[in-house]
C-alpha positions as CSV (number, residue, x, y, z in Angstrom):
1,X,-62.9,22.2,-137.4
2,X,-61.7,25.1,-138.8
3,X,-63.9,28.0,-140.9
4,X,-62.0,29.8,-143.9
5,X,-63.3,33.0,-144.8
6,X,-62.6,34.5,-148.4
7,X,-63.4,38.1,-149.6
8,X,-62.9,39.6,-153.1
9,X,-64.5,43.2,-153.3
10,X,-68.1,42.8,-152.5
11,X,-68.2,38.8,-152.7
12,X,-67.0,36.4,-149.5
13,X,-66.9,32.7,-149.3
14,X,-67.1,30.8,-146.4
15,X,-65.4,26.7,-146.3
16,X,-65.6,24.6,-143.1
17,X,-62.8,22.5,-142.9
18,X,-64.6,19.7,-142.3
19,X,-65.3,17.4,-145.5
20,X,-64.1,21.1,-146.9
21,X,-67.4,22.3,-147.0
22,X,-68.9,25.6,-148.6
23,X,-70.9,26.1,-146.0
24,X,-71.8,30.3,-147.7
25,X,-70.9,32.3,-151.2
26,X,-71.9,35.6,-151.7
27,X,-70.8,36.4,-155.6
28,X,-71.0,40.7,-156.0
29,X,-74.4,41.4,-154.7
30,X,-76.1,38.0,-154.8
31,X,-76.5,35.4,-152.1
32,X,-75.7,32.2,-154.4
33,X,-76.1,29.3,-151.6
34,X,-79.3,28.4,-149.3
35,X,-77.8,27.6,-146.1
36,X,-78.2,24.0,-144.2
37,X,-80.9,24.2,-141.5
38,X,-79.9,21.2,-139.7
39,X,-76.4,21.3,-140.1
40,X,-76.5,18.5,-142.9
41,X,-74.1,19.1,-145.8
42,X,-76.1,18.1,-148.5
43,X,-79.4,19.6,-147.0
44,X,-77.9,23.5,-148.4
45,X,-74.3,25.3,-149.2
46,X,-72.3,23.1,-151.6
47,X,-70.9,19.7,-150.3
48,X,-67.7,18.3,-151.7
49,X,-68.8,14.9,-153.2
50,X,-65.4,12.2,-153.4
51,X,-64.6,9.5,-154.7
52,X,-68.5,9.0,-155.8
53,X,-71.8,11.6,-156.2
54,X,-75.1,10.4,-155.2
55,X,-76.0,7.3,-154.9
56,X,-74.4,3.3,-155.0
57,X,-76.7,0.7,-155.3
58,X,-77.7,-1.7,-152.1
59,X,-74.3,0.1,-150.9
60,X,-72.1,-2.4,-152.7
61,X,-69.6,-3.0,-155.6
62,X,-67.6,-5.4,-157.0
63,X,-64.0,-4.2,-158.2
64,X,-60.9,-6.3,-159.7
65,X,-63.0,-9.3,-158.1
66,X,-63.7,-8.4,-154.9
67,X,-67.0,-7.2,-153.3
68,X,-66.8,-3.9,-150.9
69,X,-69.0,-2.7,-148.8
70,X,-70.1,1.2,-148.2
71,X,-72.1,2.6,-144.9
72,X,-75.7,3.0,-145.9
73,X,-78.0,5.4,-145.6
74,X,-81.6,5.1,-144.6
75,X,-82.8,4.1,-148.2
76,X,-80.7,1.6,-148.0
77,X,-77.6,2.2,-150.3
78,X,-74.7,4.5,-150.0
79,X,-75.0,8.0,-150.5
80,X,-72.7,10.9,-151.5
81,X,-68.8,10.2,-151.3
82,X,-67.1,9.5,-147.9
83,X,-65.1,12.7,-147.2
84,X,-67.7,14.7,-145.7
85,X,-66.9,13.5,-142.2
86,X,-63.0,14.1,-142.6
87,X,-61.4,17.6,-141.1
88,X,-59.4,19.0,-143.8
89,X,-55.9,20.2,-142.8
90,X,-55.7,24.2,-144.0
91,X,-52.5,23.8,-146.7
92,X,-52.4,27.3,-147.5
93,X,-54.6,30.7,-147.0
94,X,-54.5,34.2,-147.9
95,X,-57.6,36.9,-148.4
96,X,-58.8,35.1,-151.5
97,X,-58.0,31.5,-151.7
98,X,-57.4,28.5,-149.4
99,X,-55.6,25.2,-149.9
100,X,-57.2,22.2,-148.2
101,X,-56.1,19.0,-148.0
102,X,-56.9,15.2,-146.5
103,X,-56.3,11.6,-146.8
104,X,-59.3,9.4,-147.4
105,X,-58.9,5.4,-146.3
106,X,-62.0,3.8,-146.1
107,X,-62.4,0.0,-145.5
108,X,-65.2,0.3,-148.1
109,X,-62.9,1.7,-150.4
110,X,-59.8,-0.2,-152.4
111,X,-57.2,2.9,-152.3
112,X,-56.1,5.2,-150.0
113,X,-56.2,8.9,-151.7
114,X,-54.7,12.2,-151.6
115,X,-57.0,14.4,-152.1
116,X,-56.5,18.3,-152.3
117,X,-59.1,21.2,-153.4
118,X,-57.8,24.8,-154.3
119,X,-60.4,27.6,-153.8
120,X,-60.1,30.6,-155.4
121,X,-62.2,33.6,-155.2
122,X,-62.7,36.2,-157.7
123,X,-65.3,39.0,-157.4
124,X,-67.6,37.4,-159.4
125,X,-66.7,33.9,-159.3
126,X,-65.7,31.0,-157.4
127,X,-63.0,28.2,-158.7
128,X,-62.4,25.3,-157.1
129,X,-59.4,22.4,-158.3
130,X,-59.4,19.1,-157.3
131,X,-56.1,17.1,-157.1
132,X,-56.6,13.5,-156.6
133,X,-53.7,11.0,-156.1
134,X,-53.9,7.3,-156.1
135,X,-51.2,6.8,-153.0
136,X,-52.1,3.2,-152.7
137,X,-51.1,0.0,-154.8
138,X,-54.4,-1.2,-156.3
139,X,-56.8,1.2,-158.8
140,X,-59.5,2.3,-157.8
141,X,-63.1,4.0,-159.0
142,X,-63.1,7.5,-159.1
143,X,-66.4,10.1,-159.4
144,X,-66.1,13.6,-158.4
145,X,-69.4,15.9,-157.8
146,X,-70.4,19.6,-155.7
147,X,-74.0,19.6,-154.2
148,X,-74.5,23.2,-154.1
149,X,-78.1,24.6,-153.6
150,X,-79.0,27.7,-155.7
151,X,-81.1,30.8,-154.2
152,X,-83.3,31.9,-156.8
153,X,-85.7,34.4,-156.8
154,X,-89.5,33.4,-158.2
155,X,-88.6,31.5,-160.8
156,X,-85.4,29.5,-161.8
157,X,-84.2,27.6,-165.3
158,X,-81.7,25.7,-166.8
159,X,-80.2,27.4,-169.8
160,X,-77.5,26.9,-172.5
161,X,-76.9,25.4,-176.0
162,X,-76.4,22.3,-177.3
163,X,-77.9,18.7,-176.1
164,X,-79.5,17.7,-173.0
165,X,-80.3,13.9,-172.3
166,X,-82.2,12.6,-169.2
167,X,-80.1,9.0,-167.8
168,X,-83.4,6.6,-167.8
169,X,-83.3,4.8,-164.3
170,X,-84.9,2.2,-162.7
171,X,-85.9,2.0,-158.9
172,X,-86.2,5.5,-159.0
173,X,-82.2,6.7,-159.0
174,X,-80.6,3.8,-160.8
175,X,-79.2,4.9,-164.6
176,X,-80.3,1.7,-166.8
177,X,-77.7,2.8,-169.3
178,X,-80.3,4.2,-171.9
179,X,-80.7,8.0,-172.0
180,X,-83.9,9.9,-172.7
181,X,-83.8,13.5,-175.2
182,X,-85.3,16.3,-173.8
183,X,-85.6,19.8,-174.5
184,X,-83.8,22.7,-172.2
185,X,-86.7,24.3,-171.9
186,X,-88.1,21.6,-170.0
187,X,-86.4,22.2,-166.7
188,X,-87.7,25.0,-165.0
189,X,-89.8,25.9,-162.1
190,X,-92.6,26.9,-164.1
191,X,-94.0,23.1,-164.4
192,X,-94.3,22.8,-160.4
193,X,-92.6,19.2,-160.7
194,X,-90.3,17.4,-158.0
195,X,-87.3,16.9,-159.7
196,X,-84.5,14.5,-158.9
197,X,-83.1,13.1,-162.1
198,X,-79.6,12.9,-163.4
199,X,-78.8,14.5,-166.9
200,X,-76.3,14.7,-169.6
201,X,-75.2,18.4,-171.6
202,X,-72.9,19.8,-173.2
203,X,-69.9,21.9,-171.6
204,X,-72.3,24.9,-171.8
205,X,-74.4,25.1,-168.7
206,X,-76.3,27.5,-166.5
207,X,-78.8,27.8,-164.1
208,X,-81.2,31.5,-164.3
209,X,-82.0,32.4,-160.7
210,X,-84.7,35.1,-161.3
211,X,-82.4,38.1,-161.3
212,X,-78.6,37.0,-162.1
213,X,-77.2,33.5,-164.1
214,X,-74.7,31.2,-162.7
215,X,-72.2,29.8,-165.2
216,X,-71.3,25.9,-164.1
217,X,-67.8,25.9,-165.9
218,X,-65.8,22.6,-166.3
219,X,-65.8,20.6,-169.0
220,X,-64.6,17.2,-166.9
221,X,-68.2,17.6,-165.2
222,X,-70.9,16.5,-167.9
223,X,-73.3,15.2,-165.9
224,X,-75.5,16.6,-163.4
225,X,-78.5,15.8,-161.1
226,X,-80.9,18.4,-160.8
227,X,-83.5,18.0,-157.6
228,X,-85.8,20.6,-156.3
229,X,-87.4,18.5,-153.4
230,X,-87.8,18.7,-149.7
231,X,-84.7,20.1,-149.1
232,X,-84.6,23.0,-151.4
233,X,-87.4,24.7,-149.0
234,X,-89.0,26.0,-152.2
235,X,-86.5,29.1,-152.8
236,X,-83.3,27.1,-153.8
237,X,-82.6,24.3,-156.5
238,X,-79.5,21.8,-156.3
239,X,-77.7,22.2,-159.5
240,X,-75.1,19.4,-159.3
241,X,-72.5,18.7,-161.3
242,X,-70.7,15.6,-161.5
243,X,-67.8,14.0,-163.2
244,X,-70.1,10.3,-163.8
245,X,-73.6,8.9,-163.2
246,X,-75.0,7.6,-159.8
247,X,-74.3,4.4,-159.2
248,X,-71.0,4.6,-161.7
249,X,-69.1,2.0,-159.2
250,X,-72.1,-0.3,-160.8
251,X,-72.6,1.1,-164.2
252,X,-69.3,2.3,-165.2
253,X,-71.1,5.8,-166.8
254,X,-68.6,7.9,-166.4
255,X,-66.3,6.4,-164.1
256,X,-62.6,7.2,-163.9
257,X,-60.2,4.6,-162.9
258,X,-57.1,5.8,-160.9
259,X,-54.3,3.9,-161.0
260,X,-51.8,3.3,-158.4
261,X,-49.3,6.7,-157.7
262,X,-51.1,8.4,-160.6
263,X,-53.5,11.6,-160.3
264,X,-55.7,13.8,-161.7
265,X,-56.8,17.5,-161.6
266,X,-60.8,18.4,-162.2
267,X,-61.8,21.9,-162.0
268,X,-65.0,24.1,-161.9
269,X,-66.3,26.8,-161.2
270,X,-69.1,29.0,-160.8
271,X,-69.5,32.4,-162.4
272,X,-72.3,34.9,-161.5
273,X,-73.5,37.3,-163.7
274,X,-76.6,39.6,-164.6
275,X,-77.9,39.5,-168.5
């Protein structure tokens, strides 16, 4: 494994080759990410989540006719992506970006992929591009999602204009396919509830951290679970945006389909500032 460090002025990010993981981010003077305690990728930084986010149901799928089958976790079903485990190669580096690539095969999967993220820093704002070729003969399901966990300080909120919808669920993380209106000012810390619901808004999103905003830009990423629970260690809230819905190899919310030898570029990024 290999650790990138980035610096523009006063901010630095720090990306762990393996599963090309943003394991730190400093943006100007602000600590953006809770580190991982236990050395878990999605238990702090931002994990890279490919070719699903969160969760598939029982671990299983059926595609083009056949029926694959995904590791599971200790719920039961699969959770995630599957290129957390994989040691990026290091493409390209200089003070302020890094180019990281890999090759995901997975017997659980029906294409092999390209996959290739470009991180760039800027002194108040990280951008990451995803490149993802089908190098394989058969399509395949694509979902593309960042875990990061926000510090905030004594209070956090989602803010922004425009619509926000709630995905209804069943068995707790499953989208039913119905969605739910809510208002913004709903998600906040000030209600004191355990959060870990997946939502629909507009390309207009941000997250108030007490003292500075962070701007989730990208307007591929519409969706995004929010979840505030035992792993936030009450001073951080995951924040995480995602190209489709849980369980899209199921549902088919969001899903991309990548066909063989073609590709596609997603890109966010997160942009600190102070109101």
């Amino acid at each position: 494994m290999t650790n990138i460090l980035l610096k523009s002025g006063e901010s630095y990010a720090k990306i762990e080759s393996l599963g090309a993981y943003l394991s730190e981010l400093r943006l100007g003077t602000f600590d953006i990410l809770k580190k991982s305690n236990d050395g878990v990728q999605t238990h702090g930084g931002c994990a890279i989540l490919i070719p699903f986010a969160n969760r598939i149901r029982n671990a299983s799928y059926v595609w083009e006719g056949k029926e694959y089958n995904l590791e599971r976790d200790s719920d039961g079903n699969a959770i995630h992506g599957l290129c957390r485990n994989i040691d990026w190669n290091v493409e390209g580096i200089n003070e302020s970006s890094a180019i990281l690539s890999c090759t995901l095969a997975n017997k659980g999967y029906p294409a092999k992929l390209l996959l290739r993220a470009n991180f760039i820093l800027l002194p108040m704002q990280l951008k990451i591009t995803f490149t993802v070729k089908n190098i394989d003969e058969a399509s395949a399901p694509l979902v593309i999602g960042l875990h990061p966990y926000f510090l905030y300080s004594g209070e956090w909120n989602i803010c922004g204009s425009g619509y926000v919808k709630r995905l209804n669920v069943v068995d707790d993380y499953f989208p039913d396919g119905t969605f739910s209106d809510i208002e913004i000012k709903e998600l906040n810390s000030s209600t004191g509830a355990i959060i870990d619901s997946c939502f629909f808004m507009g390309p207009n999103r941000a997250i108030w951290l007490g003292d500075h905003t962070v701007q989730i830009e990208g307007d591929k990423f519409p969706y995004f679970q929010l979840y505030n629970g035992k792993y936030s260690e009450g001073k951080s809230v995951a924040f995480e945006p995602m190209t489709g819905a849980p369980d899209a190899f199921n549902n088919k919310i969001g899903l991309e389909v990548l066909e063989p030898h073609k590709y596609v570029k997603f890109s966010v990024s997160l942009v600190c500032s102070i109101p």
